[in-house]
PDB file as gemmi writes it, atoms N, CA and C in Angstrom:
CRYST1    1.000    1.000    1.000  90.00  90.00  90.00 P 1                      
ATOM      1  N   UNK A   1     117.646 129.137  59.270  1.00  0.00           N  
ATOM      2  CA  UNK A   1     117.743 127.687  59.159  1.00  0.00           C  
ATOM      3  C   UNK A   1     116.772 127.166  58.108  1.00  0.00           C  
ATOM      4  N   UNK A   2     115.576 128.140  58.208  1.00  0.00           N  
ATOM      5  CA  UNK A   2     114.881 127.584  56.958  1.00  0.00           C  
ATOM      6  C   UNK A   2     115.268 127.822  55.736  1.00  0.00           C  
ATOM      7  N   UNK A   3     116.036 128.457  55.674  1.00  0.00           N  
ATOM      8  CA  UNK A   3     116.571 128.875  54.081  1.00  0.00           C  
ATOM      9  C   UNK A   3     117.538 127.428  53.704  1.00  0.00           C  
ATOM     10  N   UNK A   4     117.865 127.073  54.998  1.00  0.00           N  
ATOM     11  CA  UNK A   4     119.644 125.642  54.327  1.00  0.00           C  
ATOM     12  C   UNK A   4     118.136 124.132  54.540  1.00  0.00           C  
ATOM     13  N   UNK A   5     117.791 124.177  55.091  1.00  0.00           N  
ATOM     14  CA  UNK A   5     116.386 123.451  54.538  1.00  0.00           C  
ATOM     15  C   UNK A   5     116.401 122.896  53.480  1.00  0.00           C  
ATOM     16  N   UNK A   6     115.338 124.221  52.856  1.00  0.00           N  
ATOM     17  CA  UNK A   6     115.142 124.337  51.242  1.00  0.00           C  
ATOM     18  C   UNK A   6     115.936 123.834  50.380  1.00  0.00           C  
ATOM     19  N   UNK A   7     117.218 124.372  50.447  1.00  0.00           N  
ATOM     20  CA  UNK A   7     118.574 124.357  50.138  1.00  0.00           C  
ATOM     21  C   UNK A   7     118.947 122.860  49.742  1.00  0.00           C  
ATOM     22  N   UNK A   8     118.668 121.857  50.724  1.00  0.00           N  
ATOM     23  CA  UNK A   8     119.157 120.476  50.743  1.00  0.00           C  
ATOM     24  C   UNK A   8     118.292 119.716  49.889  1.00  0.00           C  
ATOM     25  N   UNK A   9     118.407 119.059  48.656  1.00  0.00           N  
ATOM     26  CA  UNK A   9     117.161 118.167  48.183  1.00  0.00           C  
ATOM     27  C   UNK A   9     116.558 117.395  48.786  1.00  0.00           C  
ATOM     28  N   UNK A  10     114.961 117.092  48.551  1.00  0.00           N  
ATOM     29  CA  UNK A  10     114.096 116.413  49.553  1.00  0.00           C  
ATOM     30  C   UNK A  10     114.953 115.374  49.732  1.00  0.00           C  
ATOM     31  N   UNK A  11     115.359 114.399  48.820  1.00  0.00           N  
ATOM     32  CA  UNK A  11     115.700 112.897  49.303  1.00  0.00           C  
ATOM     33  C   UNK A  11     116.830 113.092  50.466  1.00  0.00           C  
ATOM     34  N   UNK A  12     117.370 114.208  50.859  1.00  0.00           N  
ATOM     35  CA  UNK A  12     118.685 114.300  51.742  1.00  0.00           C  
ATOM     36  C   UNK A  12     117.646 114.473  52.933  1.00  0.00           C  
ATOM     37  N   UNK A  13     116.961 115.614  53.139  1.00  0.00           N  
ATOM     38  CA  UNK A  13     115.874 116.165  54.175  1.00  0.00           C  
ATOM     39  C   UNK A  13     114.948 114.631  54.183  1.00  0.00           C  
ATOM     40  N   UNK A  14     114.617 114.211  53.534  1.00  0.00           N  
ATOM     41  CA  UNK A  14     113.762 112.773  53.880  1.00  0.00           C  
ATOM     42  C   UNK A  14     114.709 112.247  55.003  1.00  0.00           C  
ATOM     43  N   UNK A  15     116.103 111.872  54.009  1.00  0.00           N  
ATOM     44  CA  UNK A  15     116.355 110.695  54.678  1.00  0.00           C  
ATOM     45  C   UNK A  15     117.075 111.301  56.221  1.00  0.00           C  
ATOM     46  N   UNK A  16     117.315 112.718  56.301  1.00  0.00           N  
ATOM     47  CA  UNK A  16     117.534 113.559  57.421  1.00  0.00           C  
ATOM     48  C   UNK A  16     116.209 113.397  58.766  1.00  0.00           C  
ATOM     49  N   UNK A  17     115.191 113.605  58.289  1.00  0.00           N  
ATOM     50  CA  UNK A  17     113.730 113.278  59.144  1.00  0.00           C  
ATOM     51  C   UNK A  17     114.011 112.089  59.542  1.00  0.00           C  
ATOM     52  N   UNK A  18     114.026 110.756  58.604  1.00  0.00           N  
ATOM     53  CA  UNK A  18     113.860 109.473  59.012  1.00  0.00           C  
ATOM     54  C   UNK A  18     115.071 108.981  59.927  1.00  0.00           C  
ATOM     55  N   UNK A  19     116.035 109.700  60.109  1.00  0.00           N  
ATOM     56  CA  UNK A  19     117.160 109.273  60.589  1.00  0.00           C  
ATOM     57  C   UNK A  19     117.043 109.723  62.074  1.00  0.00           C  
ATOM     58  N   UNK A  20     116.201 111.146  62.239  1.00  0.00           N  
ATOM     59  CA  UNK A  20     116.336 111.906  63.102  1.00  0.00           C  
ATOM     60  C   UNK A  20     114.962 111.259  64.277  1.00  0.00           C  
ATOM     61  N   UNK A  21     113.696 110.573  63.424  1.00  0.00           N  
ATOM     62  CA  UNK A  21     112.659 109.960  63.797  1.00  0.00           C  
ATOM     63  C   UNK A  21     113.106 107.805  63.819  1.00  0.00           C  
ATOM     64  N   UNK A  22     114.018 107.634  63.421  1.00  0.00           N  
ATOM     65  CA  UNK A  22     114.406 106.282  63.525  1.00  0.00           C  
ATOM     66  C   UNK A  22     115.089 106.153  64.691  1.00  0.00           C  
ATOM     67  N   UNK A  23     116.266 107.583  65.313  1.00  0.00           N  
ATOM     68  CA  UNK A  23     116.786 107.844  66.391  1.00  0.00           C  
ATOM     69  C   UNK A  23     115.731 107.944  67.599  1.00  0.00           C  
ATOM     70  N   UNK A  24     115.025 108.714  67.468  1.00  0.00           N  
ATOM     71  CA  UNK A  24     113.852 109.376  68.785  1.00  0.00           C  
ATOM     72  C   UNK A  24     113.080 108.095  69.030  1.00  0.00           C  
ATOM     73  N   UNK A  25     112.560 107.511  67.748  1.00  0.00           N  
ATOM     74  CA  UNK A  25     111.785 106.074  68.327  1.00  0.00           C  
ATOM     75  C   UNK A  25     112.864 104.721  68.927  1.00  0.00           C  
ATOM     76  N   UNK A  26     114.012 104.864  68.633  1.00  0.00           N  
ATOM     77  CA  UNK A  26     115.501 104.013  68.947  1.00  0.00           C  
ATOM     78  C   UNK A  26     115.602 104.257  70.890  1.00  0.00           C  
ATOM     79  N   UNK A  27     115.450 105.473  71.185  1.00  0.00           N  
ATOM     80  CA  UNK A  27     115.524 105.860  72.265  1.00  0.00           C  
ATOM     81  C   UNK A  27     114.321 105.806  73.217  1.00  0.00           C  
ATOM     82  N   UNK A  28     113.023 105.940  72.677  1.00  0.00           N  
ATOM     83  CA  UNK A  28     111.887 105.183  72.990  1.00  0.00           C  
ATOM     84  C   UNK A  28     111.677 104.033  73.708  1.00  0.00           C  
ATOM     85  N   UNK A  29     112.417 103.308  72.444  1.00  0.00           N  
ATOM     86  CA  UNK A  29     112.176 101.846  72.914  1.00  0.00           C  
ATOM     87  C   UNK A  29     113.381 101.154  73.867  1.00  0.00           C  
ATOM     88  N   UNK A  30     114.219 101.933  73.662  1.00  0.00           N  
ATOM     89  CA  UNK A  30     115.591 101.758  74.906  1.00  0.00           C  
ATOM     90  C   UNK A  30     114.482 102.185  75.990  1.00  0.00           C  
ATOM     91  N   UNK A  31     114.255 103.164  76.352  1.00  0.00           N  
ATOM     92  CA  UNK A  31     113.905 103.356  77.655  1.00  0.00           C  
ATOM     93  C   UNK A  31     112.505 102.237  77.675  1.00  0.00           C  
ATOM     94  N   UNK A  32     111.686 102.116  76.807  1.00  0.00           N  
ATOM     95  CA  UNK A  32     111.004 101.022  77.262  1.00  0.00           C  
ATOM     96  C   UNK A  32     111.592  99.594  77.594  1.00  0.00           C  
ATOM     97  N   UNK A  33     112.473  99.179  76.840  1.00  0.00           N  
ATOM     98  CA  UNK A  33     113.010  97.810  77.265  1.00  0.00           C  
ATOM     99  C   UNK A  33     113.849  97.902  78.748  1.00  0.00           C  
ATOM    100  N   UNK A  34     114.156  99.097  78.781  1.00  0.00           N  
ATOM    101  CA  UNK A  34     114.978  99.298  80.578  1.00  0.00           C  
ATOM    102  C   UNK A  34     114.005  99.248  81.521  1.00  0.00           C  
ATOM    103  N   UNK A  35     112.677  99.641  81.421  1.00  0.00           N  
ATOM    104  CA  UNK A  35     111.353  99.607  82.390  1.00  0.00           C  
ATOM    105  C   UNK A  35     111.041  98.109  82.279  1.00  0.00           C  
ATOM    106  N   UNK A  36     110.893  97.927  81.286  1.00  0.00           N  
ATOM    107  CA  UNK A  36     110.033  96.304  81.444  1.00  0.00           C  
ATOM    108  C   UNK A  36     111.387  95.269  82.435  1.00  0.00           C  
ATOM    109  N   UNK A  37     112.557  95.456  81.723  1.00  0.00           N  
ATOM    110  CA  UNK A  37     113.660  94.442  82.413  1.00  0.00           C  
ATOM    111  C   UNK A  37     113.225  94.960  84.412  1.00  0.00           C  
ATOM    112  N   UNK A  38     113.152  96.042  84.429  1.00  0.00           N  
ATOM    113  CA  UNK A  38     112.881  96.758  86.003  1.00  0.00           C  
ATOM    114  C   UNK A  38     111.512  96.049  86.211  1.00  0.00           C  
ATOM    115  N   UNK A  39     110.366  96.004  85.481  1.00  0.00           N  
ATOM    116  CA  UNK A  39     109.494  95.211  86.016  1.00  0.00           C  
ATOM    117  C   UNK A  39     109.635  93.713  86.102  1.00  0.00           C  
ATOM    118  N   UNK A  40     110.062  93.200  85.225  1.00  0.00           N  
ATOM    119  CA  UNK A  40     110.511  91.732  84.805  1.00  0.00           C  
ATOM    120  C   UNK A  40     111.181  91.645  86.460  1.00  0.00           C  
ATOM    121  N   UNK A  41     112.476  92.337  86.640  1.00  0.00           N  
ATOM    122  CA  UNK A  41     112.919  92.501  87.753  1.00  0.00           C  
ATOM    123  C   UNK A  41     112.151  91.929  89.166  1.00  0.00           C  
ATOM    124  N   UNK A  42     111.110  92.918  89.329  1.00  0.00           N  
ATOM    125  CA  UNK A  42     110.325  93.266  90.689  1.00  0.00           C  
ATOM    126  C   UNK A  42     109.059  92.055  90.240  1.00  0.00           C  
ATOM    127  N   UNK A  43     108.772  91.357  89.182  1.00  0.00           N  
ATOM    128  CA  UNK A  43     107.748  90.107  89.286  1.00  0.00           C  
ATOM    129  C   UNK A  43     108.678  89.194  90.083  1.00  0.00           C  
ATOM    130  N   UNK A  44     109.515  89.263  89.184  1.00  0.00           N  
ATOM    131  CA  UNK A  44     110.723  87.847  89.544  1.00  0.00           C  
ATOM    132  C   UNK A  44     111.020  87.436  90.930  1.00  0.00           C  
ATOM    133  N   UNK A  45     111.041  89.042  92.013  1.00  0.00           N  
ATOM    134  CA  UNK A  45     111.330  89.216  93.103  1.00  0.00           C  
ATOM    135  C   UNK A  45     110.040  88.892  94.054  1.00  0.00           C  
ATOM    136  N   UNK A  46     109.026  89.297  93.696  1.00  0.00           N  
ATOM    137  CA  UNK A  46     107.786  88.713  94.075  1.00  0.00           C  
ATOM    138  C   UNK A  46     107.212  87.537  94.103  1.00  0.00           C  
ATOM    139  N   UNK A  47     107.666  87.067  93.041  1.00  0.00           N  
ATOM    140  CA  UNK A  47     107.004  85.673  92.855  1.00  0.00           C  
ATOM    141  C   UNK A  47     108.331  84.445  94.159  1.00  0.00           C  
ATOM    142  N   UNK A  48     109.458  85.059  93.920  1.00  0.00           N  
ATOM    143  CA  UNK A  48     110.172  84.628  95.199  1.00  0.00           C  
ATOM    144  C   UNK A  48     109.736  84.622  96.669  1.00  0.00           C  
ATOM    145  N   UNK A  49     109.531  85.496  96.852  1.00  0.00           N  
ATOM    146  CA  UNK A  49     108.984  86.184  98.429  1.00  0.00           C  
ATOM    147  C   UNK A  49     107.770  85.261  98.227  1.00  0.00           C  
ATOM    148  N   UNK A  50     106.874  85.247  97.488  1.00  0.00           N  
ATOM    149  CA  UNK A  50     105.299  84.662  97.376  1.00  0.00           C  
ATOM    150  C   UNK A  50     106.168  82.843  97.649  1.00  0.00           C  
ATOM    151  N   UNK A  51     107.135  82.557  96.833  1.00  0.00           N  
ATOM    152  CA  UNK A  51     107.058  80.885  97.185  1.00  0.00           C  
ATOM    153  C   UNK A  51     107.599  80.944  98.351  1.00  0.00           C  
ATOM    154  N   UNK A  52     108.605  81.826  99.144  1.00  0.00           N  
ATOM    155  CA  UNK A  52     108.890  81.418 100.273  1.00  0.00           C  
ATOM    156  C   UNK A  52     107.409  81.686 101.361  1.00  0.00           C  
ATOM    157  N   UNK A  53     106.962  82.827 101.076  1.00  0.00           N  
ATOM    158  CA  UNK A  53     106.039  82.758 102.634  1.00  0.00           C  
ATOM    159  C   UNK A  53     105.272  81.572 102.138  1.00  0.00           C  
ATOM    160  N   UNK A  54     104.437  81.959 100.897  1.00  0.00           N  
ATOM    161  CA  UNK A  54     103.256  80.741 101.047  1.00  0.00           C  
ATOM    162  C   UNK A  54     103.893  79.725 101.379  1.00  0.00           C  
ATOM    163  N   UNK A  55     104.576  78.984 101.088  1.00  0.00           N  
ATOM    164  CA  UNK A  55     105.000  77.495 101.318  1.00  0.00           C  
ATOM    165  C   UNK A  55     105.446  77.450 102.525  1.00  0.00           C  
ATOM    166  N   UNK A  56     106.179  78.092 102.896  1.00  0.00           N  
ATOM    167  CA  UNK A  56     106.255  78.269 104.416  1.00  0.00           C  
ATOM    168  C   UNK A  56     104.807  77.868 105.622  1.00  0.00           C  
ATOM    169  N   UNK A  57     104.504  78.440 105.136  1.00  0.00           N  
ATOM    170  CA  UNK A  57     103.214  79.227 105.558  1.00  0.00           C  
ATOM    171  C   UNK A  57     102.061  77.806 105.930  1.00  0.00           C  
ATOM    172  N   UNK A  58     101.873  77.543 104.668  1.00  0.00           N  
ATOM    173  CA  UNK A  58     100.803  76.212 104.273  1.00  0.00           C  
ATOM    174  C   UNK A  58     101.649  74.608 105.057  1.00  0.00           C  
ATOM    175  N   UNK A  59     102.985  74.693 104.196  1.00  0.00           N  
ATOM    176  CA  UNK A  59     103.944  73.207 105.332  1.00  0.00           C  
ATOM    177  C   UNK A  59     103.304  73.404 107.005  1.00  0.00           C  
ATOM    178  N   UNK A  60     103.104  74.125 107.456  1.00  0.00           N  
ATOM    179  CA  UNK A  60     103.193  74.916 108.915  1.00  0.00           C  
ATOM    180  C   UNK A  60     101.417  74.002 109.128  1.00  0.00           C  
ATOM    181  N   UNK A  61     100.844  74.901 108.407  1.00  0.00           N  
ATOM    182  CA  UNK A  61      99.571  74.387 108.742  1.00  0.00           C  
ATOM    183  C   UNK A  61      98.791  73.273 108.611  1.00  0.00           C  
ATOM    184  N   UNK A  62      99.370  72.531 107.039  1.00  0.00           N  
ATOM    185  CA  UNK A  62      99.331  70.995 106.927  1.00  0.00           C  
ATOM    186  C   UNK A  62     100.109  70.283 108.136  1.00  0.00           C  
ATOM    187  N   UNK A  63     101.274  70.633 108.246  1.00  0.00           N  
ATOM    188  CA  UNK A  63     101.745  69.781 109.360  1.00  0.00           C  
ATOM    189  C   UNK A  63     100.976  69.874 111.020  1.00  0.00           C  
ATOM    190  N   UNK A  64     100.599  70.801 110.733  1.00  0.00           N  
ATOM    191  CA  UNK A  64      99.612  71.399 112.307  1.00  0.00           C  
ATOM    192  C   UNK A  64      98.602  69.555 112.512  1.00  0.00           C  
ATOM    193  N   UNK A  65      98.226  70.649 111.042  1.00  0.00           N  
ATOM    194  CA  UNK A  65      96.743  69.736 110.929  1.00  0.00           C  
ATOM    195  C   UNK A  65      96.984  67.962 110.993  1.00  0.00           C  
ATOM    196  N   UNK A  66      97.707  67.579 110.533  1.00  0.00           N  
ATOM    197  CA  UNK A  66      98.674  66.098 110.259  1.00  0.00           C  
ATOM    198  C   UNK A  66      98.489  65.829 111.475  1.00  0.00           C  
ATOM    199  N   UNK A  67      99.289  66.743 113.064  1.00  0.00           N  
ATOM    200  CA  UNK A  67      99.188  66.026 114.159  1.00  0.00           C  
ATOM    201  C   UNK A  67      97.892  65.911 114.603  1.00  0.00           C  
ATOM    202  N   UNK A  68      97.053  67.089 114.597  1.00  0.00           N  
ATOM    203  CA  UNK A  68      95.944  66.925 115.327  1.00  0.00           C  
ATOM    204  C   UNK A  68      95.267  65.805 115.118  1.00  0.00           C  
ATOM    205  N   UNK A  69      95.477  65.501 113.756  1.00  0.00           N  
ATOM    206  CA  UNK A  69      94.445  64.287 112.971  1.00  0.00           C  
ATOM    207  C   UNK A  69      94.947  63.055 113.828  1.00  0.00           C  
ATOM    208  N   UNK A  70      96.490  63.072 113.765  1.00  0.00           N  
ATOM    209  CA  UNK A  70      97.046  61.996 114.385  1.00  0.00           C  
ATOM    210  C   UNK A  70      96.633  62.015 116.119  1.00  0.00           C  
ATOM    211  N   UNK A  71      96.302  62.896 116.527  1.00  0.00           N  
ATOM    212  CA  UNK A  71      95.627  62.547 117.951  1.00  0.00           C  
ATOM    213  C   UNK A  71      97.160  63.082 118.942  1.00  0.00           C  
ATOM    214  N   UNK A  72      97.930  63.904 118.301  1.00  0.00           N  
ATOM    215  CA  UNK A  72      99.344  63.868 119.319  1.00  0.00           C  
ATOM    216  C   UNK A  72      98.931  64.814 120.232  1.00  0.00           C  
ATOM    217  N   UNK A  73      98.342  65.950 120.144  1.00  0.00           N  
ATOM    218  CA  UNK A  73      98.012  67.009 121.193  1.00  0.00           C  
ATOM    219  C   UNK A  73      96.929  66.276 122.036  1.00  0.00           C  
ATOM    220  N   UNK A  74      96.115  65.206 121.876  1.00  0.00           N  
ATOM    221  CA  UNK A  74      94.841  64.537 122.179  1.00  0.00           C  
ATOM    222  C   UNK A  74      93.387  64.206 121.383  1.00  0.00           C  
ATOM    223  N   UNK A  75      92.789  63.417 121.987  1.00  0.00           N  
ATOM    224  CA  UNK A  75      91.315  63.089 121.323  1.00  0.00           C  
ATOM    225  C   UNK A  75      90.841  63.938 120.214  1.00  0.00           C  
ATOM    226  N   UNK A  76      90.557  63.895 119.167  1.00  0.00           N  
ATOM    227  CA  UNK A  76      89.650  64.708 118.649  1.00  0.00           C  
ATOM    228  C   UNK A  76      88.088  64.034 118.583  1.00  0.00           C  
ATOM    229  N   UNK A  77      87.012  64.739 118.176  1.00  0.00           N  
ATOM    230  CA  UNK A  77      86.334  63.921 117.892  1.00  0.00           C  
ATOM    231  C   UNK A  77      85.355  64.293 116.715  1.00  0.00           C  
ATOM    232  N   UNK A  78      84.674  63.525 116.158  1.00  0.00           N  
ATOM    233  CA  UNK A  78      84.426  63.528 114.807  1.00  0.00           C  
ATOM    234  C   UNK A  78      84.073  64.825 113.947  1.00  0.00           C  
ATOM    235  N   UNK A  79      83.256  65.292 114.589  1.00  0.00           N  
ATOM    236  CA  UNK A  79      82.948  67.276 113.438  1.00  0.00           C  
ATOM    237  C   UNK A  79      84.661  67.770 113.946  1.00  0.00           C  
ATOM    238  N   UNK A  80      85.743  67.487 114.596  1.00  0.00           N  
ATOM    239  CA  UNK A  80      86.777  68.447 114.592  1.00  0.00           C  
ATOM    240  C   UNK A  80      87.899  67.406 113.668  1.00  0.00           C  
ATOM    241  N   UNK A  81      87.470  65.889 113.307  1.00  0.00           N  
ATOM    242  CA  UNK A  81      88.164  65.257 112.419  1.00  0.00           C  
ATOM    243  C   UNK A  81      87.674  65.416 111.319  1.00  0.00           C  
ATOM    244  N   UNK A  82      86.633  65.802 110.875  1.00  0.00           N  
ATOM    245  CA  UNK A  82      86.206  65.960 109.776  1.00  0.00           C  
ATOM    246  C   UNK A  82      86.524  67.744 109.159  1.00  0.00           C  
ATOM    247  N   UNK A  83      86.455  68.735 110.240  1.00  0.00           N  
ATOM    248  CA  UNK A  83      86.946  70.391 110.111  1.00  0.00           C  
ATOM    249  C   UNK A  83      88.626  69.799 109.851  1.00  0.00           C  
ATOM    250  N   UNK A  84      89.267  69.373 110.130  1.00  0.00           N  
ATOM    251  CA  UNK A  84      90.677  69.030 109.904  1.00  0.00           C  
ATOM    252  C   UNK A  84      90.968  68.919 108.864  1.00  0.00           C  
ATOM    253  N   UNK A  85      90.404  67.716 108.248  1.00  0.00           N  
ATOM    254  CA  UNK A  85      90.501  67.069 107.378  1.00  0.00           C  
ATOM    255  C   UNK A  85      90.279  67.787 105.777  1.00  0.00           C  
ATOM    256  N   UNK A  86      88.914  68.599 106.260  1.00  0.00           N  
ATOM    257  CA  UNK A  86      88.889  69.907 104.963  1.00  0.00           C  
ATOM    258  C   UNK A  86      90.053  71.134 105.336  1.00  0.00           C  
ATOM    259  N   UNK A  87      90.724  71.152 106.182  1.00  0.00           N  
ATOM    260  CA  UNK A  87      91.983  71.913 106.279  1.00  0.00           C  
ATOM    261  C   UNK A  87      92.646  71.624 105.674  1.00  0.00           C  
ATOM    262  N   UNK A  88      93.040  70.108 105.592  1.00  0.00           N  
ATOM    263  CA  UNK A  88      94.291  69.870 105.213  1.00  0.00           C  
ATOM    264  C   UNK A  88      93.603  69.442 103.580  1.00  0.00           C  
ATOM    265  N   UNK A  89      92.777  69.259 103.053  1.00  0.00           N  
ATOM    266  CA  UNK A  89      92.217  69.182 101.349  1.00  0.00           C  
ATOM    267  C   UNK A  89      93.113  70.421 101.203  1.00  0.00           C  
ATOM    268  N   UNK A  90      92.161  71.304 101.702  1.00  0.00           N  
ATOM    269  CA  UNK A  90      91.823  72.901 101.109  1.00  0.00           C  
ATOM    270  C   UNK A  90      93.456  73.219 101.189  1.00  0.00           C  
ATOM    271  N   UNK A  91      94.249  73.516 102.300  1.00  0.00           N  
ATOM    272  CA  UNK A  91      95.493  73.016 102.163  1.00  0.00           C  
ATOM    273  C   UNK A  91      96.896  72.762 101.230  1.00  0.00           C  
ATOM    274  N   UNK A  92      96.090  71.538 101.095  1.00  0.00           N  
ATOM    275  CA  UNK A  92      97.116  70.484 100.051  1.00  0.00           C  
ATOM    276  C   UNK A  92      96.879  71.419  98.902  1.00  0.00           C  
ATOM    277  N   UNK A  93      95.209  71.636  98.257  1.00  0.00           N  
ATOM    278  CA  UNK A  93      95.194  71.835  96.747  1.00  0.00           C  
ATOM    279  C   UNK A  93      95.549  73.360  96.921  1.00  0.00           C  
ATOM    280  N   UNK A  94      95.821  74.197  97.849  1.00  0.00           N  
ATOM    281  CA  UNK A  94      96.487  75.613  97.661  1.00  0.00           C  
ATOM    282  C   UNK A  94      97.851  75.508  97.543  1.00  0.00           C  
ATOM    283  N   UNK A  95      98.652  74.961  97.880  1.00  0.00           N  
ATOM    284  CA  UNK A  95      99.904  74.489  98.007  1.00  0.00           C  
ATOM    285  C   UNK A  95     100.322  73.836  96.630  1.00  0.00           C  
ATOM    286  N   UNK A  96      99.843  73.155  95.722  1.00  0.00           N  
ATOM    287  CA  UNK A  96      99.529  72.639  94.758  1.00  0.00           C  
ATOM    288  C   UNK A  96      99.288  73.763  93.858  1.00  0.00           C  
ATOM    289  N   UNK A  97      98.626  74.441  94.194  1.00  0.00           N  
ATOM    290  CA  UNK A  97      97.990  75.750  92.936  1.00  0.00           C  
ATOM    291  C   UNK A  97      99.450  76.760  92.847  1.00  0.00           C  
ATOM    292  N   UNK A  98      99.767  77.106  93.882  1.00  0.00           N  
ATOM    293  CA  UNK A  98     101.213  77.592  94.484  1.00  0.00           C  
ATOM    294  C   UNK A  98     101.944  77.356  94.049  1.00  0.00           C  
ATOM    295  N   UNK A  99     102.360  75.824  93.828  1.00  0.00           N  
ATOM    296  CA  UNK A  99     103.613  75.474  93.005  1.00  0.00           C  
ATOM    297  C   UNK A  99     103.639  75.366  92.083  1.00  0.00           C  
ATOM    298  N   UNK A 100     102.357  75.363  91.136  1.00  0.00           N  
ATOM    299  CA  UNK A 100     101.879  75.014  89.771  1.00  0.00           C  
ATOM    300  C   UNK A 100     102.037  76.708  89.126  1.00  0.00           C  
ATOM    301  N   UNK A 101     101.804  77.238  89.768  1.00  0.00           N  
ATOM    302  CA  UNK A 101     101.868  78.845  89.216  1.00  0.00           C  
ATOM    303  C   UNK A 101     103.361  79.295  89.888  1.00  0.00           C  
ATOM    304  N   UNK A 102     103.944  78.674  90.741  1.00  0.00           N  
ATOM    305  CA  UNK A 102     105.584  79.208  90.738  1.00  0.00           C  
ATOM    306  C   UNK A 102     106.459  78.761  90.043  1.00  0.00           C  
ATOM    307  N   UNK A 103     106.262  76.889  89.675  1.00  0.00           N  
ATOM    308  CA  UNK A 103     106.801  76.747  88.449  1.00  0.00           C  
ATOM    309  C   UNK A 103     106.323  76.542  86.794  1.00  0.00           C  
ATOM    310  N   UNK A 104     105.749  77.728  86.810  1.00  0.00           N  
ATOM    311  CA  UNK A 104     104.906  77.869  85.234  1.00  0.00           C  
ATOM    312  C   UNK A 104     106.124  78.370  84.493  1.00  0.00           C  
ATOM    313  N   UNK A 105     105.989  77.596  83.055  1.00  0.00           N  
ATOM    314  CA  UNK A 105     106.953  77.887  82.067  1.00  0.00           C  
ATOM    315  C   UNK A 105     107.321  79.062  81.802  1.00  0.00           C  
ATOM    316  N   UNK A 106     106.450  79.946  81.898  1.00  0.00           N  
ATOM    317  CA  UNK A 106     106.733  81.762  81.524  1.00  0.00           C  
ATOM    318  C   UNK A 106     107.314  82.215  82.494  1.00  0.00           C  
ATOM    319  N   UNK A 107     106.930  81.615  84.005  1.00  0.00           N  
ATOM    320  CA  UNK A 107     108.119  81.869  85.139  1.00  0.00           C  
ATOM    321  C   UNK A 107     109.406  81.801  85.018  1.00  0.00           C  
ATOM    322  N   UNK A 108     109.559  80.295  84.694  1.00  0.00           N  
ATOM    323  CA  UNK A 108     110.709  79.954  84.446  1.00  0.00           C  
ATOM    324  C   UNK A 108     111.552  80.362  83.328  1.00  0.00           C  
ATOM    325  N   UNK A 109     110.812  81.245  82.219  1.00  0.00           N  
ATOM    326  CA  UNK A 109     111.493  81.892  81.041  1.00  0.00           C  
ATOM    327  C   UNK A 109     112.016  83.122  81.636  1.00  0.00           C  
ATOM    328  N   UNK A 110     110.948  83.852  82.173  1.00  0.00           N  
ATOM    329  CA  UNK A 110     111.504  84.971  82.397  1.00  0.00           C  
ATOM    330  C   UNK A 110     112.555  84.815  83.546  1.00  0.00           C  
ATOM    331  N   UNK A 111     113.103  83.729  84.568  1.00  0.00           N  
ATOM    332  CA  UNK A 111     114.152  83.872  85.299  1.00  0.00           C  
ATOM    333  C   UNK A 111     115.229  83.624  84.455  1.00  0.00           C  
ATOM    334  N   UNK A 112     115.452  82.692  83.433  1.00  0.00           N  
ATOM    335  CA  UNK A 112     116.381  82.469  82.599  1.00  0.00           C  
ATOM    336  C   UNK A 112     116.669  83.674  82.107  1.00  0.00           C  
ATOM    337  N   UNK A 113     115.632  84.324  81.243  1.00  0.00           N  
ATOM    338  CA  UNK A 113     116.011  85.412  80.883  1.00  0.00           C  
ATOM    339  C   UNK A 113     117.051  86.473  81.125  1.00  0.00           C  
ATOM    340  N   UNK A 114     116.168  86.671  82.621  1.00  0.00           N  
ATOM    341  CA  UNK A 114     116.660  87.622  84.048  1.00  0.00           C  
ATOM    342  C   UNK A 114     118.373  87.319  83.945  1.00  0.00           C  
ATOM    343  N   UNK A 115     118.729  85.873  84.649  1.00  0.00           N  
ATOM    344  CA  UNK A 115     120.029  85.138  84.536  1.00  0.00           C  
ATOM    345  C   UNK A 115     121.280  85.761  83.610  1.00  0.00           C  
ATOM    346  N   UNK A 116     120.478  85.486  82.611  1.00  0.00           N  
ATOM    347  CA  UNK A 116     121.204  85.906  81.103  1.00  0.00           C  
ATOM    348  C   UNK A 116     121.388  87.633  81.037  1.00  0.00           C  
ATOM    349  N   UNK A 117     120.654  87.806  81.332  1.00  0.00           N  
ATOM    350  CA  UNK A 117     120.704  89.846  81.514  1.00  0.00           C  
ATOM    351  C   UNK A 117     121.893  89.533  82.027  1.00  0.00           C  
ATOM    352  N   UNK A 118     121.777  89.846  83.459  1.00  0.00           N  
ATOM    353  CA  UNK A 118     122.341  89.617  84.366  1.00  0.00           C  
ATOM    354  C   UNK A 118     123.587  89.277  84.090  1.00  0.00           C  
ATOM    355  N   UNK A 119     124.113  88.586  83.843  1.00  0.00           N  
ATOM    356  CA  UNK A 119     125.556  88.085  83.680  1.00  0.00           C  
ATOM    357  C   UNK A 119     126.288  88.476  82.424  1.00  0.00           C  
ATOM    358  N   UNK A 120     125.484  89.585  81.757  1.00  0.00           N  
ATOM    359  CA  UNK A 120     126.309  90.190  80.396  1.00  0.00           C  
ATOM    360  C   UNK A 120     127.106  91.079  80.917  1.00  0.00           C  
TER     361      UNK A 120                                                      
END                                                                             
């Protein structure tokens, strides 16, 4: 084989290498763009599961906290209206941070994205 090599002028064997190394890195990056879409995938799926529990989760405990404040289970009295009350801050601004990072623009790109895969 090394003799038909030789045989072929460099510019044929060049453009033989580059064709053969334009292929191998072609296939490279296929299998990299199939991993990332698989991770893209499993964020997308996470960040789902994350808005349903958290929000779930926090509505549950703001609303807890809402009645107690309101006095429906009974009396509170002042250090357990005031422990409440930093419940439901602390609360609110997690719930807030939550939705601010579930609907962040790069979120929302990469579901579009996802979408668009998806339906080719």
């Amino acid at each position: 084989m090394a003799n038909i090599v030789h045989n072929i002028p460099r510019t044929k064997r060049d453009n033989m290498r580059f064709t053969e190394n334009l292929q191998r890195h072609s296939k490279i990056l296929f299998e990299a763009n199939k991993e990332l879409r698989r991770a893209t995938r499993a964020k997308s799926e996470i960040a789902s599961k994350m808005s349903h529990e958290f929000r779930t989760a926090l509505n549950i405990i703001i609303g807890f906290t809402e009645l107690m404040l309101d006095e429906v289970p009974g009396v509170i009295n002042q250090q357990q209206r005031y422990s409440l009350n930093d419940i439901l801050t602390s609360s609110n601004r997690l719930l807030t941070l939550v939705n601010e990072y579930l609907e962040h623009p790069e979120i929302e790109r990469e579901k579009a994205i996802q979408t668009n895969y998806e339906n080719r």
